[in-house]
Every structure is written in structure tokens, then in C-alpha cells.
N, C-alpha and C positions, 0 to 999 in steps of 0.2 A: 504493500500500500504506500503508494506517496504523502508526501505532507504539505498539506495545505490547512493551515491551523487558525483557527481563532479564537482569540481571548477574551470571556468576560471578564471585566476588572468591575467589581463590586463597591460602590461609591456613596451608595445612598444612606447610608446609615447616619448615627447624630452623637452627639457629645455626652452624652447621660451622665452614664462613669465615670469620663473625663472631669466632668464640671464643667463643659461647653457649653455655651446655649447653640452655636454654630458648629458645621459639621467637622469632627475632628481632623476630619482627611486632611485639612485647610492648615493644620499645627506645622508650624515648620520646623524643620530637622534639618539644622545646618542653613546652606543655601536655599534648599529647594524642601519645598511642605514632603509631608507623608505620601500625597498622592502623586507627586510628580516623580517621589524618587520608585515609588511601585511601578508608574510608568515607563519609567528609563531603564528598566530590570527586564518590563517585559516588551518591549522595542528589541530586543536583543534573540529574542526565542528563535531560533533557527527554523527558515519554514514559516515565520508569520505572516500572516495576510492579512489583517485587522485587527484591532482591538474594540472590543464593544463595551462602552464605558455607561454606567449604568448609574443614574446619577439622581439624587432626591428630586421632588416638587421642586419649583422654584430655583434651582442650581442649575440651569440648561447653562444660562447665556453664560456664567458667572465663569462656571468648570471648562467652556468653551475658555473663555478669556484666560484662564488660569493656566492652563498650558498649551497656549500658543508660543512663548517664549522657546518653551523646549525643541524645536529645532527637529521634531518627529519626522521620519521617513517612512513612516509606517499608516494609513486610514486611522482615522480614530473616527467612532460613530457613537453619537450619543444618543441616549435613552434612558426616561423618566422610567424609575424604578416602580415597585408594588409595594403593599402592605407587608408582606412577610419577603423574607429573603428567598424563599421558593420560586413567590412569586415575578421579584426582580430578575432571579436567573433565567423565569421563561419567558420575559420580555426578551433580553438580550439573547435567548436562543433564537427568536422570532428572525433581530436582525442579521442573527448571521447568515453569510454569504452561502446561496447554492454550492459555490463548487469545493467551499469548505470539509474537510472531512473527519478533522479532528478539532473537537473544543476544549478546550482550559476554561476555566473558572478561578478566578483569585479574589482574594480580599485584598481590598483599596487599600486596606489599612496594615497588610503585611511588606513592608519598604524593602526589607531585607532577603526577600528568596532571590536566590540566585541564578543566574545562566544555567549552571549545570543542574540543579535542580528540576526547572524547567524542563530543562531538556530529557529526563532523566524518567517524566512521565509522563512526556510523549511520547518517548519509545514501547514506554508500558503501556502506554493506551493503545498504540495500534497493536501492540501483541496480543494486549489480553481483552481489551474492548474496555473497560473502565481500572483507572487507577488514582489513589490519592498519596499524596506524602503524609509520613507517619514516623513521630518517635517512640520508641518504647518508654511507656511510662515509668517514672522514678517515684513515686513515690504511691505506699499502699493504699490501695483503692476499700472503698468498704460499701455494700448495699446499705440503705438503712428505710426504716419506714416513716412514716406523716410522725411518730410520736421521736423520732430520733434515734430510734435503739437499733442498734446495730441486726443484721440478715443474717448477710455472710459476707466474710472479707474473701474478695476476688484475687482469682490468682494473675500475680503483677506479671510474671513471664508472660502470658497470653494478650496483654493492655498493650495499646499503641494510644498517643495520642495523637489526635487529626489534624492537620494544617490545610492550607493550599500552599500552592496549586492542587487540582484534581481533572485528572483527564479523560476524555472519552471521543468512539468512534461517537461520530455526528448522529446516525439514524439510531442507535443503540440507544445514546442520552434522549432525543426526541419521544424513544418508545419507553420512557423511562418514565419522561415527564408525562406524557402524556396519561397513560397508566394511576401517575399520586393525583391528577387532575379528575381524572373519571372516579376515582373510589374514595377522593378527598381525604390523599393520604397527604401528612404535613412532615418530610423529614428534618433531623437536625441538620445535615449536612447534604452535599449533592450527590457524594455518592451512597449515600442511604438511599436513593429512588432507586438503584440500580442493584441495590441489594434487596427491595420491594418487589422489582420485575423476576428474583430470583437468577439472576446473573451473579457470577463471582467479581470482586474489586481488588485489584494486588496493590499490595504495600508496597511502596518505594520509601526508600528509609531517607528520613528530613533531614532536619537541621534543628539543634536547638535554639540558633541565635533564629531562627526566623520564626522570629514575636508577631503575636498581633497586638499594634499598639490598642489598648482598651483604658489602661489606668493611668495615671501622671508618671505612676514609677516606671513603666511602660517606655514612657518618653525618653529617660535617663538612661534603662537598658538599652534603648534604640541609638543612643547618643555614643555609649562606653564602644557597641560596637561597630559604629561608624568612624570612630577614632574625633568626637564632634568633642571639643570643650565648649563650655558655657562660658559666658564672657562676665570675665568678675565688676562685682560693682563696688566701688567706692562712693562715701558722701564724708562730704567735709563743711564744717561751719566758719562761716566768719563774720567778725565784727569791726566798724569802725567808727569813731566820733572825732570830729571835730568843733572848735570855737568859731562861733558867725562875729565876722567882724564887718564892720560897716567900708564899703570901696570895696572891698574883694569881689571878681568876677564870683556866680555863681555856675558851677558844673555841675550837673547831675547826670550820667548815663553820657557820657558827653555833650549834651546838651549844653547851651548859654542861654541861660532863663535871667530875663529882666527881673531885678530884686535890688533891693537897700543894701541886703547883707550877703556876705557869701563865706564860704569853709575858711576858714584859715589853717594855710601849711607851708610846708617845702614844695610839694607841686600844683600841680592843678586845685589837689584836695577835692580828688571828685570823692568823696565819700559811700558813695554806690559802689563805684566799681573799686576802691579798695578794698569793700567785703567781698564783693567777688572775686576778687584776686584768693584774699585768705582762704575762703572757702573753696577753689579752685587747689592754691596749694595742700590744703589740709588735707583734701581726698587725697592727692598725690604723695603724703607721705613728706611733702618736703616743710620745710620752713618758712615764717612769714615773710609779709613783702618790704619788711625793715632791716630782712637780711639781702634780698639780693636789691634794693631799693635806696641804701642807707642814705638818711635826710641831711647827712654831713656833708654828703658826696656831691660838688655845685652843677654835674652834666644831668642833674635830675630836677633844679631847680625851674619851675614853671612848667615842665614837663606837662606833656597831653599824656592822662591816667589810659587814654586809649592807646597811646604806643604802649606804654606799662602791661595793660593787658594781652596783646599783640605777644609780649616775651614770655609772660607767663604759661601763655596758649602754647606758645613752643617747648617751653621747659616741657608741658604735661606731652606733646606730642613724641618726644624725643623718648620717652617712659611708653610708647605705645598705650597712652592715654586719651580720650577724649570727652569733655564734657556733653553729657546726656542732658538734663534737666535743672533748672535754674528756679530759684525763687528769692526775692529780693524784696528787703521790708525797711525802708526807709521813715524814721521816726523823726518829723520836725514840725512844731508850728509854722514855719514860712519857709520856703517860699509854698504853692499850689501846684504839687506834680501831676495831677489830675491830667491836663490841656497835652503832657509832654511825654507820656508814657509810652505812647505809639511811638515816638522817635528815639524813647531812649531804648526799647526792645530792637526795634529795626538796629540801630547802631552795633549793640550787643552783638546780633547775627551778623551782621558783618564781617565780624571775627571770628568768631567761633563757630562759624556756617552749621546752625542747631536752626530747625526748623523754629517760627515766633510762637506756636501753641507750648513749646519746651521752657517758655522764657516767661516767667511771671515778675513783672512789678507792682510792688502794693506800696501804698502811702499812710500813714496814719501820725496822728497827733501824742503828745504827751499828756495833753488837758490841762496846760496850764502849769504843769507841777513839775519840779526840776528847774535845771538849769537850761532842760530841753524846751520847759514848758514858759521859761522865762523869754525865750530866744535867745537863748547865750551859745545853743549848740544847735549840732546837725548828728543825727546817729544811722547807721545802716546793720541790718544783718541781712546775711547768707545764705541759704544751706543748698550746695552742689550734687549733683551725683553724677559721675564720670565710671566708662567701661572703659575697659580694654580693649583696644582695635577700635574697626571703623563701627558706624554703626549703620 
């Protein structure tokens, strides 16, 4: 028998377990989500002619858009899934190709089987007519009843447990499906229809890295064995205050805001972005901006706190750092940053090229009380979060 094969890849399913509200396939692992790396697994089958991607209500256009990127040299045809996962397989048996002869069936959400896997029950399928991958189970199995108490403990030498892929000749699985269809039989798996027709199904021996992601822990084993690290996060806090004196320009975000009074310092005295500074180092593990900044030093005198920040951003780059998320709480009676917030976030991004939803400025008052609340000072805090790598 020749090979002319195709694939259902199984899509429709939802986030339950996970904690998703959205369908898990969508988690990314690495570069590329759950579903795109199952697809790029089974692009590879030797012998494909299609893949029939089976995919929830509402997820056509969405899974359409979602791998397009992928650079596929293979049909992909999509098709809105069923109720039960029975019923999604014989949707996608529906679309497959007349001259097809052999089907695979997978879960969308198994990223990890491999080439030779694949391949491995193809060849079983066309020899024996239906095959699935199987490991032997490790751990004792036990029957138990509605009240919990144990039957009989099953003997473990005999237990496989099931994965996909599973393979079959084309008119075989048809006469399979069609058979649980007329006597409304509901299996757990696909090849259980073809153990219902009374046909034999061979074991092809699996994998145990080839998880089906279902749980979060799920994620992390999928991660360990892709060789994927998670990208560490840092948060770092900073603080700054200075004295309003009357004639000082006012900077804030680098902005020049019309005011009576403005920071008093060695440079700019942008007070804003000298929390961000701190708090940018602090994640970084390094030291404040008094150590690579010193106000003794005269090439920093009047200095724009935006070149300052410009060096900071490289100190953190040079660490394979980059700040992620920003939040900034400026504490002054005067001047009103309200009008100028929009330009002191624009600014920010400028440098530190973070999208403007990452970047919060907030304003707030002393109430009078203090030396802040006298107008004697200007105060800022920080708090950063920076990864590792890009983002």
C-alpha cells in the first residue's frame, strides 16, 4: 500500500484545567504557542498530504491567522469541531481527501511527538489497519467502585498508557466511525471505535516526554524538555526628593513645565526619572545613580536626566536586561502633572522602547503636610520590573 496520509490535528478543546478562559493551544512554549509547535512536528510526516485542523466555534479566522507565519508547505484545512471529541474526529474525517489512504489523528495539544514517532504508526497502520502509541504504565493501577474501595489491582505488565498519534487505513476508521455513530457508541479514544468494530489495534511503543499539555505543571515539563528557560524577572524600587527653589527650571519626565518653583540639584533634578533610574538599577542588582552619577563630578552639572537615563538603559542592556513594566508616583503640591503625563510617558518610551500601556504615571498631593505639603519639596517613587532578554 502506498502512503498518502492525513492528519487530524485536534484543536478544539479549552483551558478548564489550565485556568484559561481561552483555548490552551494558544499558551506559548518558547517562540511558537502549543499549536504551532504540534504543527511543525506534523509538517514533517513523510507521505503527508494534508493536515485537517479541527478547531473550536468561533476560532476559524483567529487559528487561520495564527499560523500563517509558519511558512507551511503542506494544505492545512480547517474545520469547526463537535461536542464530544468523537464527534470532532468525524468532522475532520469528513474533510479528508478521497485519495487519502491512511489517517492520523493527534492532539493539538501534544507539541512534542516526534518525526519518528509518527512515522512509526504509519507503518503500523498500513500493516495492521489500526495503531496507536503507547507507554507501559509505571505506576499500579487499581479498579475501585462509586464508594472508593478498592476491586482489584490490575496487573501493571499488561497496562499501556495511550497517546497520539493513532493511525488507520482510511475505509477501516470510516467503518469504525460509522458503526459508534449507528449504535451511539461514545469511545474514550479513537482507536477504541476500532476495537468496537472488533478489529485488532497494535501498540507502537511512545514516548514519555510526549505530554499532553492539560495542567500549568504540564507547561514546565513541556519547557524542561524543549530545552525553553523562562525568562527571570526582576523588580527594583526607587526613590527621590528634592528642594523647590524659586528660578529653577522645572523637569519632570523631561518635560519643561511652566512653574514659580523647580527641583533643586547638581543636574536637571528631574526627580521622576531619578526614581526610575534607582529603580531600574535596583532590579539590576547594581548600585544607585550617586554612584555612577557623582554630584561632585562638574561633566554632570545641568545635565538632561534623559541622557542619564539613556546610560542606565545600557548599563541594564549590557546585563542582558530589559525593563518590562514601569510605575511612577510623583508626590508634590505644585507644579499640575495632570496636562503633561502623555508626554512625559511618550519621552520614557523613547528610550527604553516598552510599549506606553507598560508605563504608568501617577500624581498625587501631600495634603498640605510636610515639607512636601508646604512646597518646600518635590518626591518621586518607582517600582520597575525588568527580564532577561528581549521581550
Amino acid at each position: 500500500m502506498g502512503k498518502a496520509i492525513s492528519c487530524i490535528v485536534l484543536a478544539a478543546g479549552a483551558g478548564r484545567r489550565m485556568g484559561y478562559k481561552e483555548n490552551k493551544i494558544f499558551i506559548p512554549l518558547g517562540g511558537h504557542s502549543i499549536i504551532q509547535r504540534t504543527i511543525q512536528n506534523v509538517e514533517k510526516i513523510e507521505g503527508l498530504k494534508e493536515i485537517i485542523l479541527v478547531v473550536a466555534e468561533g476560532e476559524q479566522e483567529y487559528m487561520y491567522n495564527h499560523i500563517q507565519g509558519l511558512d507551511l508547505h503542506i494544505p492545512v484545512k480547517i474545520v469547526l469541531g463537535g461536542r464530544e471529541r468523537q464527534d470532532s474526529v468525524a468532522y475532520g474525517l469528513k474533510a479528508v481527501s478521497e485519495d487519502s489512504n491512511i489517517v492520523l489523528v493527534h492532539d493539538g495539544a501534544r507539541p512534542l511527538a516526534s518525526t519518528k514517532l509518527f512515522d512509526s504508526v504509519v507503518r503500523a497502520a498500513i500493516e495492521y489497519g489500526a495503531a496507536t502509541v503507547g507507554v507501559p504504565a509505571t505506576d499500579t493501577i487499581k479498579r475501585v467502585n462509586t464508594e472508593h474501595t478498592v476491586i482489584e489491582t490490575l496487573k501493571r505488565s499488561e497496562l499501556y498508557q495511550i497517546q497520539t498519534p493513532q493511525g488507520f487505513q482510511k475505509e477501516l476508521f470510516k467503518a469504525a466511525h460509522q458503526k459508534a455513530y449507528d449504535e451511539k457508541y461514545l469511545g474514550t479514544d479513537d482507536v477504541s471505535l476500532v476495537e468496537y468494530l472488533g478489529k485488532p489495534v497494535h501498540i507502537v511503543s511512545g514516548d514519555y516526554c510526549n505530554i499532553k499539555v492539560t495542567t500549568p505543571n504540564d507547561i514546565a515539563v513541556a519547557k524542561r524538555y524543549l530545552g525553553i528557560e523562562d525568562k527571570c524577572m526582576r523588580v527594583g524600587f526607587g526613590y527621590d526628593i528634592h528642594q523647590l527653589k524659586a528660578g529653577r527650571p522645572c523637569i519632570l519626565g523631561g518635560v519643561h513645565i511652566e512653574s514659580d518653583l523647580g527641583p533643586d540639584g547638581h543636574s536637571d533634578a528631574d526627580v521622576l526619572i531619578h526614581a526610575l533610574m534607582d529603580a531600574m538599577l535596583g532590579a539590576a542588582g547594581l548600585r544607585d545613580i550617586g554612584y555612577y552619577f557623582p554630584p561632585e563630578d562638574d561633566q554632570y552639572k545641568g545635565i538632561s536626566s534623559m541622557l542619564l537615563l539613556e546610560k542606565v538603559n545600557f548599563l541594564l542592556k549590557e546585563r542582558g536586561l530589559q525593563a518590562y513594566n514601569i510605575d511612577i508616583m510623583v508626590i508634590s503640591e505644585t507644579p499640575k502633572l495632570k496636562p503633561h503625563i502623555d508626554m512625559m510617558k511618550a519621552n520614557l518610551q523613547s528610550i527604553l522602547e516598552i510599549p506606553l500601556d507598560r508605563i504608568s504615571i501617577k500624581a498625587t498631593t501631600n495634603e498640605m503636610l510636610g515639607a512636601i505639603g508646604r512646597r518646600e519639596g518635590i518626591a518621586a517613587q518607582a517600582v520597575v520590573s525588568v527580564y532577561e532578554g528581549e521581550i
